[in-house]
C-alpha positions in Angstrom: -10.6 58.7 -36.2 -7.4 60.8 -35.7 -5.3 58.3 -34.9 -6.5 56.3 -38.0 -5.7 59.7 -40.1 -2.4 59.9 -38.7 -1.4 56.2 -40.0 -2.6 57.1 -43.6 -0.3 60.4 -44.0 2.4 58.0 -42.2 1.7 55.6 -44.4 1.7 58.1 -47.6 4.9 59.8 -46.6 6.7 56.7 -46.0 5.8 55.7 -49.6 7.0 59.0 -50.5 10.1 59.5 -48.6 11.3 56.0 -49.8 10.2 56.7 -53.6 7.5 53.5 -53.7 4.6 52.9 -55.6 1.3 52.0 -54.3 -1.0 50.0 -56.4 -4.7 50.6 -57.9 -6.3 48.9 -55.0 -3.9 50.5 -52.4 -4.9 54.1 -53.6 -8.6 53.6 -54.0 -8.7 52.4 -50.0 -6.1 55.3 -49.1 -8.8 58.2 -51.1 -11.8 56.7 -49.4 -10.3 56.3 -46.2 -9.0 60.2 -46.3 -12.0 61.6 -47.9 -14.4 60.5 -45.2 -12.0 61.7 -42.4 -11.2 64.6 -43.8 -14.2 65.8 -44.8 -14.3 68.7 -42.3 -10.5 69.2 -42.0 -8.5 71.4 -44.2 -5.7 71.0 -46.3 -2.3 70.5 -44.2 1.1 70.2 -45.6 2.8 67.5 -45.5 6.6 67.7 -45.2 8.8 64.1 -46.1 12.6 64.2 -46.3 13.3 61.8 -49.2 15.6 58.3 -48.4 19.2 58.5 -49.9 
């Protein structure tokens, strides 16, 4: 499940650091995904340098 985990926060801060949008359907897997992994984990920052 890690692994998994790791992809998603990739995924997110790739969407982040690049400034696009993710759609209803996109977020709705992302928050069910994440909330049954992280269930038991705490909150960790995430750091993402933003594209030029």
């Amino acid at each position: 499940m890690r692994t998994v985990t790791l992809q998603n926060t990739d995924w997110i801060a790739d969407k982040t650091r690049w400034g696009l949008s993710i759609d209803a359907a996109e977020r709705d897997a992302l928050t069910q995904q994440l909330t049954q992994q992280l269930a038991d984990c705490p909150d960790l920052p995430i750091t993402v340098t933003l594209a030029r």
